[in-house]
C-alpha positions as CSV (number, residue, x, y, z in Angstrom):
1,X,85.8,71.2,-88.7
2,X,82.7,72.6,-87.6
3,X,80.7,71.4,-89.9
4,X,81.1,67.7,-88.3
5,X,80.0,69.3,-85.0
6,X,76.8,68.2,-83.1
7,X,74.4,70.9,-82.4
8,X,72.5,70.4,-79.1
9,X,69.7,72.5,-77.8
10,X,69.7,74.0,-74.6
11,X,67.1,72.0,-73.4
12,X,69.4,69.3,-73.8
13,X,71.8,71.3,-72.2
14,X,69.9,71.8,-69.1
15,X,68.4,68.4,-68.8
16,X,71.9,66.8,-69.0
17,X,73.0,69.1,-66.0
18,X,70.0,68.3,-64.3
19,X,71.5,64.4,-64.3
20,X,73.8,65.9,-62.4
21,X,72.8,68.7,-59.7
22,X,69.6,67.2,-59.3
23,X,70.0,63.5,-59.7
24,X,72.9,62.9,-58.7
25,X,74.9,61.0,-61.2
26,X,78.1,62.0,-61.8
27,X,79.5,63.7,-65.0
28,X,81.3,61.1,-66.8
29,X,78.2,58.6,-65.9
30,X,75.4,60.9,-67.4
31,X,77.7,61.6,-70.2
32,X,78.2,57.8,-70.7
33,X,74.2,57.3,-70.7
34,X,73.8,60.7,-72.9
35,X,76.3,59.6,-75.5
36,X,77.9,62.9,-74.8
37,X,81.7,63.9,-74.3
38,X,82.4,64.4,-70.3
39,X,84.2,67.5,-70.8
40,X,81.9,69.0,-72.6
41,X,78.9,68.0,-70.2
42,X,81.4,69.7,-67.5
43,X,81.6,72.8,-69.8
44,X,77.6,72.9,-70.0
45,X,77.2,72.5,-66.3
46,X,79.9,75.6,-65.3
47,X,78.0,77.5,-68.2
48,X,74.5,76.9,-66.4
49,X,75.9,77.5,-62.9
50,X,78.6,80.2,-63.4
51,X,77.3,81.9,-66.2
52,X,80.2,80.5,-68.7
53,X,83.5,79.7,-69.1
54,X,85.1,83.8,-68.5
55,X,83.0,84.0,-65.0
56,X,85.4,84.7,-62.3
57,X,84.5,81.8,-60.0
58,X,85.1,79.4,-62.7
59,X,88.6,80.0,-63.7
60,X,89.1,82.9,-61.9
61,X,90.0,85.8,-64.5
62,X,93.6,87.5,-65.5
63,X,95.4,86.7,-62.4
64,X,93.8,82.8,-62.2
65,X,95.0,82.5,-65.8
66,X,98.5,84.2,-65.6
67,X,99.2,81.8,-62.5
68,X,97.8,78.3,-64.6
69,X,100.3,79.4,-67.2
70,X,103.2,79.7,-64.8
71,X,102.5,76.4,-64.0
72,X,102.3,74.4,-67.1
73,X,104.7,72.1,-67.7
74,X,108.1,72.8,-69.1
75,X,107.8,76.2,-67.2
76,X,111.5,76.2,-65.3
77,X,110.4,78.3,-62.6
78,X,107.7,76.8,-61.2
79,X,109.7,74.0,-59.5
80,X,112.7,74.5,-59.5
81,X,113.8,73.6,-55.9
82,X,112.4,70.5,-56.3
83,X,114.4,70.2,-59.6
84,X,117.2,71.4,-57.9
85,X,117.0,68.7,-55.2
86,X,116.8,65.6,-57.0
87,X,119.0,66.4,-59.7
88,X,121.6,66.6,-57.3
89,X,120.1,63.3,-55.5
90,X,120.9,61.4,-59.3
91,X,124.4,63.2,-59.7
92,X,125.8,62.9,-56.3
93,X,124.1,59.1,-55.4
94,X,121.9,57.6,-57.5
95,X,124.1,57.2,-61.0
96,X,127.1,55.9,-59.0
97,X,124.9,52.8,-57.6
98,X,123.5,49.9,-58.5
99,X,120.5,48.9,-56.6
100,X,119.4,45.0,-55.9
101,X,116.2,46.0,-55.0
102,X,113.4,48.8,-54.6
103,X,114.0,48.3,-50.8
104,X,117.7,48.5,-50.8
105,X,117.1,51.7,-53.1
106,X,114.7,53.4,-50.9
107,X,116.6,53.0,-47.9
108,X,119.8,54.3,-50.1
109,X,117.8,57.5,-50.9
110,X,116.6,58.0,-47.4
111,X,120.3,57.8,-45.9
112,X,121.0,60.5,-48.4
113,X,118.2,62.5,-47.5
114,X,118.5,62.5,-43.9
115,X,122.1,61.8,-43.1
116,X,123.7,63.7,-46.0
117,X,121.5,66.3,-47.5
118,X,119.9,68.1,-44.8
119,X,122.9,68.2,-42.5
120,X,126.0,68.3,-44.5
121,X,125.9,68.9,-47.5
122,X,126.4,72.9,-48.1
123,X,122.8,74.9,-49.3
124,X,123.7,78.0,-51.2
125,X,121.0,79.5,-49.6
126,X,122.8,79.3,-46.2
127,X,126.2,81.1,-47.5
128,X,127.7,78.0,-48.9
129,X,127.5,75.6,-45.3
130,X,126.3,72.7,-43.5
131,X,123.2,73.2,-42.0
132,X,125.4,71.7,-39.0
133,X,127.9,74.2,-39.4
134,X,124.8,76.8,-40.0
135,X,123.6,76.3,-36.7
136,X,126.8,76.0,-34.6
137,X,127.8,79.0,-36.2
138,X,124.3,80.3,-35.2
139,X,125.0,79.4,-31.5
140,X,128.1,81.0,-31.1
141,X,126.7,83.9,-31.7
142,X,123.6,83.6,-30.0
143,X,125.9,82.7,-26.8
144,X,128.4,85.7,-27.4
């Protein structure tokens, strides 16, 4: 596979950054006019700038890295409130409707939203109630 690589000096290198920092062009434009893959011109230019692709203001090091591969896709932690939230939004209102239009759905998801969700519907995280109970509850103790 390497064998069908191109080989490109590093005076090539540095005049194809120079497009860039000094010229002004922008990457995938002076990788268009070079005949050169964009990524790889971006890869040239960090190299140049940052001293290569392990320097810590490029991709930041171990703790940089360990947090990018928390958040790749198919991670189930990384969003799992908002995974939470709308599966419950498709099992509790949107697979029971059918919907005309995008407007009548919209305004169908909003209601749920704002009428059901945040202020009746119980949150686990508030001891299995209402935020409107939540807060009355909250009240009465504040005022006792």
């Amino acid at each position: 596979m390497d064998k069908n690589r191109k080989k490109y000096s590093s005076e090539f290198k540095e005049d194809a950054v120079k497009l860039i920092t000094e010229q002004g062009y922008k990457i995938t434009e002076a990788a268009r006019n070079l005949g050169v893959n964009a990524t790889m011109l971006g890869r040239w230019k960090r190299e140049l700038e940052g001293g290569g692709e392990d320097a810590p203001g490029i991709q930041g090091g171990a703790a940089m890295k360990a947090e990018l591969s928390r958040l790749r896709k198919g991670n189930c932690w990384d969003n799992a409130v908002a995974e939470s939230f709308f599966g419950s939004l498709k099992t509790e209102r949107i697979f029971f409707a059918n919907y005309s239009t995008r407007k009548n759905a919209k305004r169908d998801v909003v209601d749920y939203i704002e009428m059901f969700y945040n202020s009746n519907r119980r949150h686990s995280y508030l001891g299995y109630v209402s935020p409107k109970e939540f807060e009355m509850l909250w009240l009465f103790k504040k005022a006792a």
